[in-house]
C-alpha positions, -999 to +999 in steps of 0.1 A: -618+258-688-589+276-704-558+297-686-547+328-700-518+308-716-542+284-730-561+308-743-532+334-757-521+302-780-552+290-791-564+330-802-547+340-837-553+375-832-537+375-800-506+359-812-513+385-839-501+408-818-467+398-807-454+391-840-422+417-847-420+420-808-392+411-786-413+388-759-403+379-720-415+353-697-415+352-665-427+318-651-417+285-629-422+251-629-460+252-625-465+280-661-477+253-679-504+250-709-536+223-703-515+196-718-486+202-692-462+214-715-444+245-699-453+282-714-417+289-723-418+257-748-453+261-760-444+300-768-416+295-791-434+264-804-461+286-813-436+309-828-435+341-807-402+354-806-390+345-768-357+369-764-352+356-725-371+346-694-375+357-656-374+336-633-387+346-596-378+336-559-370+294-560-360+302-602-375+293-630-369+256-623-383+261-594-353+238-575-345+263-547-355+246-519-354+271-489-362+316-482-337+332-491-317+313-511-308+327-547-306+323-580-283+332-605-287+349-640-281+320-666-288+307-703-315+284-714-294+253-720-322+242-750-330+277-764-299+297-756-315+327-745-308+341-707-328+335-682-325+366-657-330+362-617-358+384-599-342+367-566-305+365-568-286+402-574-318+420-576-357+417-566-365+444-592-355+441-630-333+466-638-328+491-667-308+465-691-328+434-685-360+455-694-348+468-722-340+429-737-379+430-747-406+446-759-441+426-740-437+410-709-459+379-704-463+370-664-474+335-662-469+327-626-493+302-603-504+322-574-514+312-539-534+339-533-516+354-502-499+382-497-466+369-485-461+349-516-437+366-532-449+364-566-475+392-561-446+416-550-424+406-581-459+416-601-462+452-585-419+455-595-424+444-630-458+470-640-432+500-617-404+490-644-424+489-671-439+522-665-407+534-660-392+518-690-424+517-714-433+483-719-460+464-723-470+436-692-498+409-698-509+388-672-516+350-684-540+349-657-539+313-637-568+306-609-564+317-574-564+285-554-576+297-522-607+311-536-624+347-530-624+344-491-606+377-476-590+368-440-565+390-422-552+429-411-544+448-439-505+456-442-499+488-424-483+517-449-442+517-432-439+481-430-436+470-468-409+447-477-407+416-507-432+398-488-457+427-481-459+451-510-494+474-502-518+476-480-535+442-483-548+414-462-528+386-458-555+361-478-562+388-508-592+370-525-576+380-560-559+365-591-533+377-600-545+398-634-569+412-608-542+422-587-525+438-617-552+461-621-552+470-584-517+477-588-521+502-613-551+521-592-538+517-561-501+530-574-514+551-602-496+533-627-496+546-662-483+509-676-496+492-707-508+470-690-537+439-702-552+406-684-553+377-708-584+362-689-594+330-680-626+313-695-648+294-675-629+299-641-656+293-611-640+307-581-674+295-563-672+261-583-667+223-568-629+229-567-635+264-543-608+282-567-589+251-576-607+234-608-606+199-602-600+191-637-568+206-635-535+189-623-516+207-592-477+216-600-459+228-574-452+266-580-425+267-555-412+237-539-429+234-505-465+242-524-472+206-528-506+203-526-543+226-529-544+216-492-511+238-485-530+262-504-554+264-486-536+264-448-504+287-465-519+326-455-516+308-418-492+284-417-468+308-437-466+325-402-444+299-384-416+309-405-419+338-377-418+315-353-396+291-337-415+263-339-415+241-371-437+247-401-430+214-413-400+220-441-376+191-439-408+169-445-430+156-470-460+179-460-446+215-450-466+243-442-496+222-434-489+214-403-498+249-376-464+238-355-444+214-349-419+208-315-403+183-297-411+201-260-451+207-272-480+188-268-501+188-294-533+175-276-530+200-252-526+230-277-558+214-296-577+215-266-568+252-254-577+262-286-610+246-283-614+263-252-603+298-265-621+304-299-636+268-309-653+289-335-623+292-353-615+262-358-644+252-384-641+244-423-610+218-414-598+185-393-568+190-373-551+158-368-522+153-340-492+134-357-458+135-354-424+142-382-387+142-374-377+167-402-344+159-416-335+196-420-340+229-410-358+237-376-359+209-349-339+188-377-335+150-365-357+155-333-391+139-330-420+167-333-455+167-321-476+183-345-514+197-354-519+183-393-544+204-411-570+191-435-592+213-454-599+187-480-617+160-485-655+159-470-651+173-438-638+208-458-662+241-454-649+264-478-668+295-465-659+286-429-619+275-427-602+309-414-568+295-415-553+331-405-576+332-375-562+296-368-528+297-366-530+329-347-551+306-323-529+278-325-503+309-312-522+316-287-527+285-270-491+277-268-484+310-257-515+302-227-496+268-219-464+277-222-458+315-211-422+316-212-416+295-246-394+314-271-422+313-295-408+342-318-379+343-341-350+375-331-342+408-347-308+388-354-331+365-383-332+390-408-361+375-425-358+383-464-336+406-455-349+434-433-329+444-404-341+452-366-379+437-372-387+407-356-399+381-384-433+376-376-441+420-378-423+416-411-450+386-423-477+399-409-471+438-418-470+452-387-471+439-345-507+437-342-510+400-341-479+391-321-493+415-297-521+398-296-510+367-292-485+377-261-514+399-242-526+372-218-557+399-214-564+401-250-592+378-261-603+362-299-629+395-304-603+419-296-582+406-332-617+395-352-630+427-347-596+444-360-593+418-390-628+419-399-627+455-404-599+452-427-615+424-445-643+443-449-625+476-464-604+452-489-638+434-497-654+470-510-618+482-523-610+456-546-650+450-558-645+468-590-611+447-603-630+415-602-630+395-639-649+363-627 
């Protein structure tokens, strides 16, 4: 199979069409063509006329470890063009760095989840080129969670850089699908075009991932297909006060770790609570001693999640409906733990919203999860009818 960067380079007519124009890139460590080498390279090699690169949150090294940590503007060391920040002094390009070109090739790996920032810094880039008339094409790049849809849909007042519509928090889309969405959902008038993929089976062997394909990280906690997979739940504990494994070799595939919680006992109230929910994966009690950020140098217990390998259902892992379990049960054991992150963590930088509203794009599920009389059908039946209205939304933007 061939990515949309593979398949710009190898079309003449394509490349055709950048020649006299100023061209952008906005990528990371994981833009790279089938042979591994990185779009930026491959680009000029191919002699398109590069005038500067974007990079997005982590930077286009991709060597920014933690949230909310920035990157500054800077020139290309090799190429000598700059290289402009989407996540240092602004989120949104601004009038002068959109003027620096004429086409704007977006070349980011995609988790597939709402949170991940990428998608928002997508929906700024078609607004400013709207605004600014340039062109945007997507050098699409397959969505490793697959088509499954899990999650309430973002409710319209609650929008930030990790929310940006009204979608689910697993969206089922690439991100040239996405693009297109944009545009409807936003009534954009941008010129805007999906260099496709060909041969991309989102229902294939690799369940969105092709297994011929060698994983980068796209940011530098993404370290697997199996954090991937877990991320539109596990991406949750950053809500939380509990560890989501950063400060380890494996974060965000773990569904908490603590020093005062037992994992057996979580894994067995959530057993008792929704054991339907729990399908598609293994969990796996283990323990980590992060050597930073939250519970740094303290032994954890933890719930290790595996959807891989031959115990992984695709069409059954629900790995939203599982950490919001996984929640639950602690929140069943423990009443009075201090599960949720303050107002006073300004979580990419909102201000009087508790952390977990702001991921999850509105109250619903902490709600849930703090209502001892709220059961698993009260928040399947909620998500499910989102699901089901993004399902029938987005039908018409599919490409593959």
């Amino acid at each position: 199979m061939k990515f949309g960067i593979d398949r710009l380079l190898a079309d003449p007519e394509m490349l055709a069409e950048l020649k006299g124009k100023r061209v952008s890139l906005v990528a990371h460590p994981a833009s790279v063509t089938e042979d591994l080498t990185h779009s930026l390279d491959a680009l000029i090699a191919a002699g398109v006329n590069v005038t500067n690169a974007f990079g997005p949150q982590h930077g286009l090294k991709g060597d920014k470890q933690d949230n909310m940590v920035e990157t500054p503007d800077e020139l290309d060391k090799h190429y000598g063009i700059p290289v402009f920040s989407l996540y240092g002094e602004v989120r949104r390009p601004t009038g002068q760095m959109m003027s620096s070109a004429d086409v704007f090739l977006f070349d980011l790996q995609d988790l597939g989840c709402r949170i991940y920032t990428f998608v928002t810094t997508l929906l700024y880039l078609l607004q400013e080129a709207e605004e600014h008339g340039k062109s945007v094409w997507v050098l699409d790049r397959p969505n490793p969670a697959g088509r499954p849809v899990e999650g309430t849909l973002l409710i319209p007042g609650h929008e930030s850089f990790v929310g940006a519509a009204p979608m689910p928090m697993r969206h089922g889309l690439t991100l040239g699908e996405m693009g297109h969405w944009f545009t409807e959902h936003f009534d954009l008038k941008t010129d805007y075009r999906v260099v496709a993929m060909e041969g991309w089976e989102p229902n294939g062997p690799g369940h969105g991932w092709p297994q011929d394909r060698v994983w980068i990280n796209p940011s530098p906690n993404a370290a697997s297909v199996n954090m991937a997979r877990a991320y539109a739940g596990t991406v949750m504990i950053e809500g939380a006060n509990v560890s989501e494994g950063r400060g380890t070799t494996r974060p965000l595939e773990v569904l908490f770790g603590a020093p005062d919680i037992d994992a057996k006992a979580v894994l067995a109230e959530m057993r008792k609570t929704a054991p339907d929910w729990l399908q598609g994966c293994i969990l796996r009690d283990c323990w980590f001693e992060p050597t930073f950020h939250k519970h740094a140098s303290k032994l954890c217990n933890a719930l290790m999640i595996h959807a891989e390998g031959p115990h992984y259902d695709h069409d059954a892992f629900k790995p939203w409906r599982l950490q919001a379990l996984a929640f639950k049960a602690i929140r069943q054991l423990y009443p009075d733990y201090p599960l949720w992150r303050g107002k006073e963590f300004k979580y990419e930088y909102t201000d009087n919203v508790l952390a977990i509203d702001v991921i999850n794009g509105g109250p619903a599920l902490r709600e849930w999860v703090d209502n001892p009389a709220a059961a698993p059908d009260d928040l399947d039946s909620m998500a499910s009818n989102d699901e089901a209205a993004w399902v029938e939304q987005v039908r018409g933007h599919l490409l593959y």
